[in-house]
Structure formats: structure tokens, C-alpha cells
C-alpha positions in Angstrom: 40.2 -74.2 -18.3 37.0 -74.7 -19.1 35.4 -74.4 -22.1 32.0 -72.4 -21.8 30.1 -70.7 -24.1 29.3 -66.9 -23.4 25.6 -65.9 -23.9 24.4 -62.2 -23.6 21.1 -62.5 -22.3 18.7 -58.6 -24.4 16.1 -57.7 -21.9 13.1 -58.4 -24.4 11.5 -55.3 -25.9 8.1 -54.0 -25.4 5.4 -53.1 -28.1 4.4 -49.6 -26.8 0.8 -49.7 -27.3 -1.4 -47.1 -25.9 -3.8 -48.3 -23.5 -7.3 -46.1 -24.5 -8.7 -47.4 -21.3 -5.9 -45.6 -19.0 -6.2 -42.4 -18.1 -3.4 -39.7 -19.9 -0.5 -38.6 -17.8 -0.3 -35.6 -18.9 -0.6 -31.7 -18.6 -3.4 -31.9 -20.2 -5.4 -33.8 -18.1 -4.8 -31.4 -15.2 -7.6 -28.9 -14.7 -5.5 -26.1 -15.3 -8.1 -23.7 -15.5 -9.4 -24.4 -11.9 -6.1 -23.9 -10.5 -5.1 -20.9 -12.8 -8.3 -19.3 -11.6 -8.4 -20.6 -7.6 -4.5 -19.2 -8.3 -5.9 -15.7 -9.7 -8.4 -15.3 -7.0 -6.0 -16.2 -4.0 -3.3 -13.5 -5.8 -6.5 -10.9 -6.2 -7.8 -11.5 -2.5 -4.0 -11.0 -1.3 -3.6 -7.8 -3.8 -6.9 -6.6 -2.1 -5.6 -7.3 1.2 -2.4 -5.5 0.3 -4.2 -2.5 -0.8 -6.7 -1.9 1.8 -3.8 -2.3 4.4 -1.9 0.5 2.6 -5.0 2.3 2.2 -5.9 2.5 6.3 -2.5 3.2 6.9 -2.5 6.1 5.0 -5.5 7.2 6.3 -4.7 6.7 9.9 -1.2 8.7 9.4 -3.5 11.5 8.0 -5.9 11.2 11.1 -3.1 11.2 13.8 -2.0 14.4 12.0 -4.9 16.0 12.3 -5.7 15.0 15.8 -1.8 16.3 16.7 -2.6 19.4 14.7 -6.2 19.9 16.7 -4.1 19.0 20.1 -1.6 21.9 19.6 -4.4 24.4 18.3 -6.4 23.4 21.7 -3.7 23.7 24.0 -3.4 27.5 22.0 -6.3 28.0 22.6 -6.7 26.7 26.4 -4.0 29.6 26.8 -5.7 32.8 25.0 -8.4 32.0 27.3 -6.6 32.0 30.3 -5.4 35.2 28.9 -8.5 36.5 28.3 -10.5 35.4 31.3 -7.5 37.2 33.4 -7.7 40.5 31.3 -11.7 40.5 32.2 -11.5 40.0 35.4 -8.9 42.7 35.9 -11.6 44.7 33.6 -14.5 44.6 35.5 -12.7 44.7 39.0 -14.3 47.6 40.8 -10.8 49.4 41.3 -10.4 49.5 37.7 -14.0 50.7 37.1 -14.2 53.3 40.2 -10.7 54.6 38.2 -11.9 54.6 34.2 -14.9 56.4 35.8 -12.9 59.5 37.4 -10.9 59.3 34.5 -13.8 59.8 32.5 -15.5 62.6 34.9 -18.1 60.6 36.7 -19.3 60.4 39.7 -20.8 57.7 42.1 -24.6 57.6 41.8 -26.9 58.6 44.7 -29.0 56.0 46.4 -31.8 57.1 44.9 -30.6 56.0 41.6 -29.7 52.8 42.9 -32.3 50.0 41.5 -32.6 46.7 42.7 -34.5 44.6 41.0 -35.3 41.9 43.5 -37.2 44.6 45.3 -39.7 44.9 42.6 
């Protein structure tokens, strides 16, 4: 065997000075309040967003409403009138006038009663 000697070789040590020309790694040195406030107005603009989408679908639920409401009460009313416009006509029909009249006692008029107004 040979004889050797054993040496442990220390890494050597650094001074830690701090370097007044280098720029701070730190926290600190990010401009937080540009990103807390870019961060507030992108959150604010999305809250916005949010809002006015909630907002316009509310408002178009409460418009189709409506317009289904109107729908129905036009269709109800597209139907009295057909009603009605059948009941008139079977009003004024001459059968149903010549018959209220006898019913009521009168008569058919005499020509000379008869007016035209074209003729004056």
C-alpha cells in the first residue's frame, strides 16, 4: 500500500457584499401597484361584463313574455272579431231587418218616401 496523505479540499467562502450598483431582486422592486390596478380594472371590466349580460337577459326574458302575452291576447282578439263581424252581418241582413220590422209593426215605405241621394 501506498502511503498518501488525505486532503479535504473547503470550497472557499464568499464575502456577501451588497452590490449598490445592482438592481434589488425583490418584491419590492415590482410595480405592484400597476399590476394591482391593471388587475382591478380587468376584474371590474369583467364584473361589468358579467352584469350587463345578466342584466339583458333579464330583460329579454321579460320582453319575450310580454310579446307571448300580446300574441295570445291578439289571437283573442282576432277571434271576438270574427265573432263580431259574423253577428253584424247576420244583423243588418235584410231578412233579419224585413223580420225585426214586422215584429215591431212596420211597414215597407212607399216609393215616394224613397230618397236617393245621387239623384240630387
Amino acid at each position: 500500500m501506498t502511503t498518501r496523505s488525505a486532503t479535504i479540499r473547503m470550497p472557499s467562502r464568499r464575502q456577501y457584499v451588497r452590490s449598490r450598483n445592482r438592481k434589488r431582486e425583490s418584491f419590492s422592486n415590482l410595480n405592484l401597484t400597476t399590476y394591482s390596478i391593471k388587475g382591478f380594472l380587468a376584474s371590474f371590466i369583467l364584473i361589468v361584463f358579467i352584469g350587463l349580460s345578466i342584466f339583458t337577459t333579464y330583460q329579454i326574458n321579460i320582453v319575450a313574455k310580454d310579446i307571448e302575452l300580446l300574441e295570445e291576447q291578439y289571437i283573442a282578439l282576432q277571434l271576438e272579431n270574427k265573432e263580431l263581424n259574423k253577428e253584424l252581418t247576420k244583423l243588418t241582413s235584410n231578412d233579419h231587418l224585413k223580420k225585426l220590422g214586422k215584429k215591431l209593426g212596420l211597414k215597407e215605405p212607399a216609393k215616394y218616401q224613397l230618397v236617393n241621394l245621387s239623384d240630387r
